[in-house]
N, C-alpha and C positions, 0 to 999 in steps of 0.2 A: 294073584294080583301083583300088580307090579306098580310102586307105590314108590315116589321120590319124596324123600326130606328134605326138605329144606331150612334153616337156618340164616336167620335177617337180622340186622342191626339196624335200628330205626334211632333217627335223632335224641330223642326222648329216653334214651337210655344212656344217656350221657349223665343221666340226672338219675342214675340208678340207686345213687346212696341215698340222693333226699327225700325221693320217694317210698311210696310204705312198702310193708313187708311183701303184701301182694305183686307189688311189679317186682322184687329182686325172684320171689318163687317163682313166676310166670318166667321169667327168664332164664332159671335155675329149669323149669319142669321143660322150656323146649330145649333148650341144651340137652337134655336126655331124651328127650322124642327121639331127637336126632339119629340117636345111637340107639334106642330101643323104642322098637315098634309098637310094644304092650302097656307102654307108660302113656301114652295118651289116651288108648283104650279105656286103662285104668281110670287116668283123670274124669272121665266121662262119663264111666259108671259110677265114680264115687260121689261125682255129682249124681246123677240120677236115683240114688238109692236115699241120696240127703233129701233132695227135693221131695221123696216119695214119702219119707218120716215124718216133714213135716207136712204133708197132703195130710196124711193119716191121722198126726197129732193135733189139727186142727179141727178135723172132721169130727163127727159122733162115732165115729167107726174108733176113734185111739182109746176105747176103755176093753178093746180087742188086741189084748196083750202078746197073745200068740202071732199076730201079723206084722206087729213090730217088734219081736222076738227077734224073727227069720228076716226084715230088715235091716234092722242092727249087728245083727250076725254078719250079712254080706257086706254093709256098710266098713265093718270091721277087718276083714278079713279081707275086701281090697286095700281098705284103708293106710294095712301095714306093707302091703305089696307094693304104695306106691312111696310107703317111709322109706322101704329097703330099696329102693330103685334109687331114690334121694343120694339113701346112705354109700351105696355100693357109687356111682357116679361121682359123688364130693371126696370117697376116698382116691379115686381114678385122677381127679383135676388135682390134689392133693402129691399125689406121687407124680403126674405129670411136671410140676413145677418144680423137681428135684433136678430131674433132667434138663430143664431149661437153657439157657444163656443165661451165664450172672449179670448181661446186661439190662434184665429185664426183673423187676420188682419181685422178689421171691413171696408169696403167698401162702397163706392156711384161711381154710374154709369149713364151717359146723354150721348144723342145724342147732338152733337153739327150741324146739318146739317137746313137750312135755312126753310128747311120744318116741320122736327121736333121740332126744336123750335115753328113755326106760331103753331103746333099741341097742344101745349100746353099749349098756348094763345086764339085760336080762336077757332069757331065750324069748323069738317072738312068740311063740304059743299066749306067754304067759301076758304080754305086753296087747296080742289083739283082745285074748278075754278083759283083760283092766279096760280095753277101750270100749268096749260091748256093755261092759260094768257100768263105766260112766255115762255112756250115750241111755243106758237104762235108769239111771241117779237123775237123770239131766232132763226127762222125760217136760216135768212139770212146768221147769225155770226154761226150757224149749219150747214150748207151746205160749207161754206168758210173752216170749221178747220174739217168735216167731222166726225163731233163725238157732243154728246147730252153735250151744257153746263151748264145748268142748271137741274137736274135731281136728282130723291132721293137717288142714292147713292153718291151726295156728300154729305157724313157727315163721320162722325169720330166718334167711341167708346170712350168715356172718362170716363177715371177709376181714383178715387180719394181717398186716405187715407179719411176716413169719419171724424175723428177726427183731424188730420196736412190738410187737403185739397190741400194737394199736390198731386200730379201728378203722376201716378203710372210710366210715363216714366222716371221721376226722380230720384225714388229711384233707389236701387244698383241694379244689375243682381240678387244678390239671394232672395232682395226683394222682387224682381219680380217672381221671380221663385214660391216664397211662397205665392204671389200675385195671380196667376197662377195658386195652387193648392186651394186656398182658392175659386176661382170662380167655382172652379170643385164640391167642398162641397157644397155652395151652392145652384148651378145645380139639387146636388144629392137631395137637400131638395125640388126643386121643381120636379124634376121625382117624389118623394114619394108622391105627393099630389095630380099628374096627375092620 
């Protein structure tokens, strides 16, 4: 197949700080599309595996523990594949902004989410069983509020002046703006290397 990526800037992301976590990831996950093919895959399936938990945990079928065994397992097990896709990508836009022009905003970027921190601490083995562990703890309080609470999209993008280590939602709007166009440069430095 022969399959073109594309990457778009749409007005609305000009508002990238004020908005929630969900639109700075959505923006963070197709930046990586871009460069890897298997990250949207991923995204895909790790919805489809979530959705499928909670089919089950709602149904009479969730006192069939062995079926959300081997969901939770796979749920898991992409789960970390698309932590490490995150990780491995924000260390790339990281080292990208070393080589920059000093005329442009120097930058640091982390995942703040409970799994991508353990990612950066532990080996992942250890960090997908903890997340299997908890999606299995979470069973009950999962089915009560009808939605995944413990899951790897909670984390949040956090963008940092690499010199003030402040907060990019901080600064002003055109800060931001230039904040914004500076992540686009170097995007572009990592497309050239792809």
């Amino acid at each position: 197949k022969n399959i073109m990526n594309v990457f778009w800037m749409l007005p609305e992301m000009a508002h990238l700080f004020q908005g929630s976590p969900e639109l700075r990831r959505s923006f963070l996950d197709s930046m990586i599309s871009t460069t890897n093919k298997l990250h949207k895959k991923k995204l895909t399936e790790y919805k489809k595996f979530k959705n499928e938990r909670l089919k089950i945990l709602k149904s009479s079928e969730s006192t069939n523990g062995n079926w959300l065994d081997v969901v939770e397992k796979k749920m898991s097990e992409t789960g970390i594949i698309i932590c490490d896709s995150r990780r491995t990508f924000l260390n790339n836009l990281n080292d990208s902004f070393s080589e920059i022009d000093d005329q442009i905003p120097s930058l640091s970027f982390k995942l703040n989410g409970v799994i991508d921190i353990l990612l950066n601490e532990k080996p992942a083995l250890y960090v997908e069983e903890l997340l299997c562990e908890k999606l299995r703890e979470n069973r009950l309080r999962d089915t009560i509020s009808g939605r995944t609470n413990f899951t790897v999209n909670k984390t949040d993008l956090l963008i940092f002046g690499r010199n003030s280590n402040k907060e990019a939602k901080n600064f002003s709007t055109g800060e931001q703006k230039i904040i914004i166009i500076s992540i686009i440069f170097a995007f572009l430095k990592i497309l050239e290397s792809v």
